[in-house]
N, CA, C and O atoms as a Tinker XYZ file with bonds, in Angstrom:
   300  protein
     1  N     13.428000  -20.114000   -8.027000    73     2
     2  CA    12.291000  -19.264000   -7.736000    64     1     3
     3  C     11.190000  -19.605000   -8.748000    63     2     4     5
     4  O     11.517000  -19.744000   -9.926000    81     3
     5  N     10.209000  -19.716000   -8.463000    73     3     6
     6  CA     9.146000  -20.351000   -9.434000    64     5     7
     7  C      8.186000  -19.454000   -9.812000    63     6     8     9
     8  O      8.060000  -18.497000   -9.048000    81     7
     9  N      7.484000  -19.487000  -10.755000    73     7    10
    10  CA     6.981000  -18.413000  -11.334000    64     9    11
    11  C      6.120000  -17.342000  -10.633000    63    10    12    13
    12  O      6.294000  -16.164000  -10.946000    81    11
    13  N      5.140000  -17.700000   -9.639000    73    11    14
    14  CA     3.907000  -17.328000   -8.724000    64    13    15
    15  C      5.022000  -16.325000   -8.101000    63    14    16    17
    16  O      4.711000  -15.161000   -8.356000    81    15
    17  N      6.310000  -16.436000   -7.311000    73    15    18
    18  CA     7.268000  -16.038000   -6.588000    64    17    19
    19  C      7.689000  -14.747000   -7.100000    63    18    20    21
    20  O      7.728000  -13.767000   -6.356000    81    19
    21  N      8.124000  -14.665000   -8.773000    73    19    22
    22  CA     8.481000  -13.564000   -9.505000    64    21    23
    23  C      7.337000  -12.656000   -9.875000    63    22    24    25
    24  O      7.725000  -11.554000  -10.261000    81    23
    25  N      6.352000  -12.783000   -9.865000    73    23    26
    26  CA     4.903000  -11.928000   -9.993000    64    25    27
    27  C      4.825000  -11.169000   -8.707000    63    26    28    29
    28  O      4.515000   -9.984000   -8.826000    81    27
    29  N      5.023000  -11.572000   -7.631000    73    27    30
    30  CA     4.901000  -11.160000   -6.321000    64    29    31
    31  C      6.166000   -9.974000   -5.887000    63    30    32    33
    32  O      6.283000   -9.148000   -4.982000    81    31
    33  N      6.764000  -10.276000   -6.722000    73    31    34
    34  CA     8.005000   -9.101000   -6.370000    64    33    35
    35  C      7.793000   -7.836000   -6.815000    63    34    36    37
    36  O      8.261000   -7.108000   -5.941000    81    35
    37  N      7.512000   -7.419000   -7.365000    73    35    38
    38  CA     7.302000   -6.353000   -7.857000    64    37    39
    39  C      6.197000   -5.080000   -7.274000    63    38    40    41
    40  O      6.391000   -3.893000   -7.008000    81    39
    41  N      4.698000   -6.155000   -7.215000    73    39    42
    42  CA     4.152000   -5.448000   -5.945000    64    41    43
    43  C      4.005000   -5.372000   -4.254000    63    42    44    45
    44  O      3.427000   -4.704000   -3.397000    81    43
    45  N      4.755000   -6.306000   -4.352000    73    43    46
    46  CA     5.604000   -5.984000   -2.562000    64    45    47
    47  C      6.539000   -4.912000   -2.381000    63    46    48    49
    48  O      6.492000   -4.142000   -1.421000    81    47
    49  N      7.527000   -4.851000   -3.455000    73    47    50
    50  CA     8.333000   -3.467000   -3.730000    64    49    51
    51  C      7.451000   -2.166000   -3.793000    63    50    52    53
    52  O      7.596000   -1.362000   -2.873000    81    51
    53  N      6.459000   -1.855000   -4.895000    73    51    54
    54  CA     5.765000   -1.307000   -4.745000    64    53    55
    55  C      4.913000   -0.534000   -3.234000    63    54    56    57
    56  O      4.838000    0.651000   -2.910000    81    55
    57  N      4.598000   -1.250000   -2.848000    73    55    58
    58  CA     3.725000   -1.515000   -1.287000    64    57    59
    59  C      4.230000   -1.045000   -0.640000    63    58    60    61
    60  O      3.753000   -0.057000   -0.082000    81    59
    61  N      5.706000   -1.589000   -0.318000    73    59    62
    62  CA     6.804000   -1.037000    0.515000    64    61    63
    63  C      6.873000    0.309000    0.490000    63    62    64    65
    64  O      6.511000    1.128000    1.334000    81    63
    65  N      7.686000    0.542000   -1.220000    73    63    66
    66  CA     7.983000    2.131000   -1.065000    64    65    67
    67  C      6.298000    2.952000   -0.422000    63    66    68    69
    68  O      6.139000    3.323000    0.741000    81    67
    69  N      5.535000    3.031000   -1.227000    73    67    70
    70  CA     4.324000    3.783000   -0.641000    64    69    71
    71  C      4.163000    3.721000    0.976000    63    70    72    73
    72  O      3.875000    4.713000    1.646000    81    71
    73  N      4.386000    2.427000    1.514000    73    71    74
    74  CA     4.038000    2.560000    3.319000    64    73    75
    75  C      5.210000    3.425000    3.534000    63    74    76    77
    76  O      4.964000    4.355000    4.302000    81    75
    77  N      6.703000    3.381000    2.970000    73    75    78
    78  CA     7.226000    4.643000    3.682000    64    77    79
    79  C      7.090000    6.090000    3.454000    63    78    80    81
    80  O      7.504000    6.944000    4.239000    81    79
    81  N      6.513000    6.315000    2.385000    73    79    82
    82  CA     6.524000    7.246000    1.806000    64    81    83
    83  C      5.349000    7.772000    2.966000    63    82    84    85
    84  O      5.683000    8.600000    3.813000    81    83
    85  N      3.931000    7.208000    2.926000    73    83    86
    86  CA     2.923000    7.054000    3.877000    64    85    87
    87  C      3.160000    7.781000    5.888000    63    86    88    89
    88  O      2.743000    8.473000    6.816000    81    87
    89  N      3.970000    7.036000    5.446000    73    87    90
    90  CA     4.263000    6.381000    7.250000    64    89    91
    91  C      5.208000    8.217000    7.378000    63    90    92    93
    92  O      4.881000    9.154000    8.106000    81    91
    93  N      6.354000    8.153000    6.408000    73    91    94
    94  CA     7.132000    9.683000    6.926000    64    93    95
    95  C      6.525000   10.324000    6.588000    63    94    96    97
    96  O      6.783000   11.431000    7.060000    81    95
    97  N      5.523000   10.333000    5.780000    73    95    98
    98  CA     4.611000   11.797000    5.834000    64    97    99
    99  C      3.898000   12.037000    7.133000    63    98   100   101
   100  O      4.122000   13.050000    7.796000    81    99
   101  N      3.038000   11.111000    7.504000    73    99   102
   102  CA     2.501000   11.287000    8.660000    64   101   103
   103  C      2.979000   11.439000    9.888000    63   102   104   105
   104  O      2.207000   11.841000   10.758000    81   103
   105  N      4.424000   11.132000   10.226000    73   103   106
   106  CA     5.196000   11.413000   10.883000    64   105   107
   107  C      5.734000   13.046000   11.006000    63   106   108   109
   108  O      5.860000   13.719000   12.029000    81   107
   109  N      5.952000   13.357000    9.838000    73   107   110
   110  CA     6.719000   14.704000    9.666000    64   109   111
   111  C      5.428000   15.888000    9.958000    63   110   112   113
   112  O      5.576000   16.904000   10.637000    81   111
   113  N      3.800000   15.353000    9.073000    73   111   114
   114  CA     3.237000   16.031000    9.480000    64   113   115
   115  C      2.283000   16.495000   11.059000    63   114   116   117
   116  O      1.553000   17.456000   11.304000    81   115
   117  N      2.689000   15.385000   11.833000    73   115   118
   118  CA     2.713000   15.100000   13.170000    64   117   119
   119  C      3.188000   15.743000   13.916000    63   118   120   121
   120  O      2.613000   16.102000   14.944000    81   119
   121  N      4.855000   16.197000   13.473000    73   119   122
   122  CA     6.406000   16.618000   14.112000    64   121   123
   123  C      5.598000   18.262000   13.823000    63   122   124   125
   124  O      5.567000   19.073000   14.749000    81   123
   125  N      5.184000   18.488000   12.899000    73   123   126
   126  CA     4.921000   20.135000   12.271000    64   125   127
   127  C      4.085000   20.749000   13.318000    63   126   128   129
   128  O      3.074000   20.144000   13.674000    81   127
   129  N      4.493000   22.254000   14.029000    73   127   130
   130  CA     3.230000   22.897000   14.722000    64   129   131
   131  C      2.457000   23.600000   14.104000    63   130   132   133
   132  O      2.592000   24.771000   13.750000    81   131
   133  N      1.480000   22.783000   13.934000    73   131   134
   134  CA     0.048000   22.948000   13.120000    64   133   135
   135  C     -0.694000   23.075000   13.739000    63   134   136   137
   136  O     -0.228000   23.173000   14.874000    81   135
   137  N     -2.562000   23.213000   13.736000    73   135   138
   138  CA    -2.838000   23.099000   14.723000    64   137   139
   139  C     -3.387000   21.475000   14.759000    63   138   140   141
   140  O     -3.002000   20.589000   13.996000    81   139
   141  N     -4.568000   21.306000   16.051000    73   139   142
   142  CA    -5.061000   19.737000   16.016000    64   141   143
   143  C     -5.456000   19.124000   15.114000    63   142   144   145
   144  O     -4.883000   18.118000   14.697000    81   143
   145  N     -6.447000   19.571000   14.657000    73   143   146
   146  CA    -7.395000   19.392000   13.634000    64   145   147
   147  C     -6.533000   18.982000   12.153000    63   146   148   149
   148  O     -6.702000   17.882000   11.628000    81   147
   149  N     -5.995000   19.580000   11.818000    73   147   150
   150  CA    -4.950000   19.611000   10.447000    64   149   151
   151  C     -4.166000   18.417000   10.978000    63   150   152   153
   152  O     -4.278000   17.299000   10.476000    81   151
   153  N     -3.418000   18.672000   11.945000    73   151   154
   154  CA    -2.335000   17.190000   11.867000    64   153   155
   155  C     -3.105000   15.632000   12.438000    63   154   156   157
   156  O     -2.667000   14.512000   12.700000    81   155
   157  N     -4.031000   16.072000   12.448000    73   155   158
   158  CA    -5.117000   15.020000   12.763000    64   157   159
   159  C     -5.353000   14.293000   10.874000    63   158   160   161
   160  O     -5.279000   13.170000   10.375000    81   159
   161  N     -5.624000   15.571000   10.399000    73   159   162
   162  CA    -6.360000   14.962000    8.761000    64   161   163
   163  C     -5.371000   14.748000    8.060000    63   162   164   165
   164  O     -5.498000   13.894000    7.183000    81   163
   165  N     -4.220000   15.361000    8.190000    73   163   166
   166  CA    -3.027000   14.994000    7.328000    64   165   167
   167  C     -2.250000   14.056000    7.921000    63   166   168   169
   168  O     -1.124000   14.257000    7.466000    81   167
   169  N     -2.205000   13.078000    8.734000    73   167   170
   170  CA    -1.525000   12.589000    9.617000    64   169   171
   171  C     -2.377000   11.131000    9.448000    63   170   172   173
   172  O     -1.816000   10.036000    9.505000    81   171
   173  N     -4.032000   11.337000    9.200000    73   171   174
   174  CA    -4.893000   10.384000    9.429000    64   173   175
   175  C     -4.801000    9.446000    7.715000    63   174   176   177
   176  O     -4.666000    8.262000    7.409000    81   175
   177  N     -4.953000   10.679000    6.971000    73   175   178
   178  CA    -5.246000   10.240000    5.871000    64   177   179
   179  C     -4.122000    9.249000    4.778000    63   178   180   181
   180  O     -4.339000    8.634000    3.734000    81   179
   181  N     -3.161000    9.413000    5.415000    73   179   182
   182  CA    -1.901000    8.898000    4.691000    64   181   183
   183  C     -1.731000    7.113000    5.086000    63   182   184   185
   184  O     -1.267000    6.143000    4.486000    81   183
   185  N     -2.406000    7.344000    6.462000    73   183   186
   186  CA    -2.167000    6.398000    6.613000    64   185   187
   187  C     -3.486000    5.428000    6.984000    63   186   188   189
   188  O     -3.123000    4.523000    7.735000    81   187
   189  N     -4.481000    5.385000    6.763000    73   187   190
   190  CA    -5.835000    4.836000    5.667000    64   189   191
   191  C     -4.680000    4.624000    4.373000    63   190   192   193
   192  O     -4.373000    3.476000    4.052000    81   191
   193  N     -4.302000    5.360000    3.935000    73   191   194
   194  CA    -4.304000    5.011000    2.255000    64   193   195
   195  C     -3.060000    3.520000    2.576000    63   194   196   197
   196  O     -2.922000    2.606000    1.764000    81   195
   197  N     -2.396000    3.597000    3.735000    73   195   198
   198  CA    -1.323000    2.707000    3.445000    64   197   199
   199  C     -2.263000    1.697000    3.752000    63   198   200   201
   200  O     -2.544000    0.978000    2.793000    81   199
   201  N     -2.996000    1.366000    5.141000    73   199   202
   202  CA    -3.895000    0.307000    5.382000    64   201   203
   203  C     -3.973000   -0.131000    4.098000    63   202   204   205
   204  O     -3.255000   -1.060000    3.729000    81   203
   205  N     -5.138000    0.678000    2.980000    73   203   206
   206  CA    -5.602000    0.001000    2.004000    64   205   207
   207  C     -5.003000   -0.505000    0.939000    63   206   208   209
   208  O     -5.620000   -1.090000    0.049000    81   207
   209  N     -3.467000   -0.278000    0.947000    73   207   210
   210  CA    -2.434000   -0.382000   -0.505000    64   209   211
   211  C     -2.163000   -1.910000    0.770000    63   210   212   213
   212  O     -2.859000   -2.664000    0.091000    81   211
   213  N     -1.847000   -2.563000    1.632000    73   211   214
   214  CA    -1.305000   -3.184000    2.081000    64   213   215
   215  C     -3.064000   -4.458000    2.101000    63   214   216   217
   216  O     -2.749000   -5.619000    1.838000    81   215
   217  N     -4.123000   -4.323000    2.282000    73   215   218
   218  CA    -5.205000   -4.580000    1.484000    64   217   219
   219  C     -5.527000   -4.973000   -0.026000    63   218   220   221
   220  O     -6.496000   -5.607000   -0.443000    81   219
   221  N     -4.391000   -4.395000   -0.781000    73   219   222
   222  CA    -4.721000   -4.748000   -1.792000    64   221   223
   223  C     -3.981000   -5.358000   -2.415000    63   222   224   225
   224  O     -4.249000   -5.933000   -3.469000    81   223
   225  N     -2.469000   -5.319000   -1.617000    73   223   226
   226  CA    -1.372000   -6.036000   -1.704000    64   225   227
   227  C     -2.064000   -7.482000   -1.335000    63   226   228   229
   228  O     -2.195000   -8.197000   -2.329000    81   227
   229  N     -2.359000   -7.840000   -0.563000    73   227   230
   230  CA    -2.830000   -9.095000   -0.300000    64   229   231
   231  C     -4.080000   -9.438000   -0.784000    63   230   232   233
   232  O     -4.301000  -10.602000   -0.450000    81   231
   233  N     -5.099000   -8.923000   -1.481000    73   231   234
   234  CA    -5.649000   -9.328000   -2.551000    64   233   235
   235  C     -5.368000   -9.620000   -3.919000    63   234   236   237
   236  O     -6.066000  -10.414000   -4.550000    81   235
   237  N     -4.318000   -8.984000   -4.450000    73   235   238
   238  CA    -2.982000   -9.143000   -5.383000    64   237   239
   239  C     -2.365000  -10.705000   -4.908000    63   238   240   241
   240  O     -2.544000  -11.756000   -5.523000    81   239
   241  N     -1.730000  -10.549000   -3.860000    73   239   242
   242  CA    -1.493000  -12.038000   -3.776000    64   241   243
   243  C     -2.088000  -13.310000   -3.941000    63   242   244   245
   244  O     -1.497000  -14.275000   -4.426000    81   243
   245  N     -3.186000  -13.313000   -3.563000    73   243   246
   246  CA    -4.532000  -14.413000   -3.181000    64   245   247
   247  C     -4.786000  -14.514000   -5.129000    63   246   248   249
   248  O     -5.210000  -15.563000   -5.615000    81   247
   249  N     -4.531000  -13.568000   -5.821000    73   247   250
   250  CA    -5.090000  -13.728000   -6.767000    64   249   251
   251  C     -3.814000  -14.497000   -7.740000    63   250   252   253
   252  O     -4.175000  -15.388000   -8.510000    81   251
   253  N     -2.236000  -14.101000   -7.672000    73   251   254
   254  CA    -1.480000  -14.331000   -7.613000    64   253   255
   255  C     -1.705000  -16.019000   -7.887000    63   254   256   257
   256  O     -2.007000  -16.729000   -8.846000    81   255
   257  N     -1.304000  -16.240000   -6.169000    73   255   258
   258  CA    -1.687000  -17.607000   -6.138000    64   257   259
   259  C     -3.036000  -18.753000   -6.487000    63   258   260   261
   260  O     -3.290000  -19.957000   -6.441000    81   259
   261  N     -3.436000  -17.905000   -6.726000    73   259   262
   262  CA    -4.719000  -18.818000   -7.129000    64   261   263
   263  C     -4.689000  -18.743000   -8.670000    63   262   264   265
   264  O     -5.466000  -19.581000   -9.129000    81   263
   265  N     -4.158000  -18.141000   -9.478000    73   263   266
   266  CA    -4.116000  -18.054000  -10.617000    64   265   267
   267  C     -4.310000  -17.291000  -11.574000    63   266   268   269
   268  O     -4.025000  -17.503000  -12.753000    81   267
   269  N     -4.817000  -16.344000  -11.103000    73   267   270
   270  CA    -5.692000  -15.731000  -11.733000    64   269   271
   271  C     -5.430000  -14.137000  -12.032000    63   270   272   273
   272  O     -6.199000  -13.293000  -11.569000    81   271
   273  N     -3.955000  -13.672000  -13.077000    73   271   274
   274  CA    -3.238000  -13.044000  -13.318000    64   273   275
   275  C     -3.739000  -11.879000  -13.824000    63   274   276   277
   276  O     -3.463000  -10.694000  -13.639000    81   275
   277  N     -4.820000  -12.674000  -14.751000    73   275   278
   278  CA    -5.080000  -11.651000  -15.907000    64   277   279
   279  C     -6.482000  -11.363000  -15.503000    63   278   280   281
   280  O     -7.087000  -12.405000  -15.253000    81   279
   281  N     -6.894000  -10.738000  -15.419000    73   279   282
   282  CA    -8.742000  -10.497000  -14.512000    64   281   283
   283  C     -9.082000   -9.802000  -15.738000    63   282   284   285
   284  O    -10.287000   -9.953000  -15.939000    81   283
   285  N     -8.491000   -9.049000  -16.718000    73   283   286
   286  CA    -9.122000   -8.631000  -17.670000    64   285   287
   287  C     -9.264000   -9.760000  -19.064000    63   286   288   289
   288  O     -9.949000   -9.354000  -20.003000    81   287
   289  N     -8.740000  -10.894000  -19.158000    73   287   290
   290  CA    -9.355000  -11.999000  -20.206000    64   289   291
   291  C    -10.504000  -12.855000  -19.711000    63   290   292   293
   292  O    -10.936000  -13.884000  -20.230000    81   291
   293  N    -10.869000  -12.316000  -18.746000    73   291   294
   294  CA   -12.530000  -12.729000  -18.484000    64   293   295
   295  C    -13.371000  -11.764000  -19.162000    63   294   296   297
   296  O    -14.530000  -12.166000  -19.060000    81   295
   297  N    -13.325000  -10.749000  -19.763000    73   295   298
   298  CA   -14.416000   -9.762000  -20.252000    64   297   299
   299  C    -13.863000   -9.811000  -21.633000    63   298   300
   300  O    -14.386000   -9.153000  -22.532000    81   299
């Protein structure tokens, strides 16, 4: 396993747990008789946030592979 490979593990794990965590919330709050509106915003919002963790997962990567580990020894 080569080095780029072991950097990448950790926030794919990451990513993962949150989309389920994400995904059964919005599910459960879906399943709940609430009314529209509410299981609309609680249902909506969880899962935007996974979109964007899975967004940033792959900007994490790109950066990953390209090299560029440390973004804070540029400043």
């Amino acid at each position: 396993m080569d080095n780029h490979t072991k950097k990448m593990i950790a926030p794919v794990i990451i990513v993962a747990i949150l989309l389920s965590y994400y995904v059964g919330f919005s599910v459960a709050c879906l399943l709940v008789p609430i009314p529209l509106a509410l299981k609309l915003l609680f249902g909506l919002v969880p899962l935007l946030l996974a979109g964007v963790s899975i967004y940033v997962l792959v900007e994490r990567i790109r950066e990953i592979r390209s090299g560029e580990e440390d973004d804070l020894s540029k400043y």
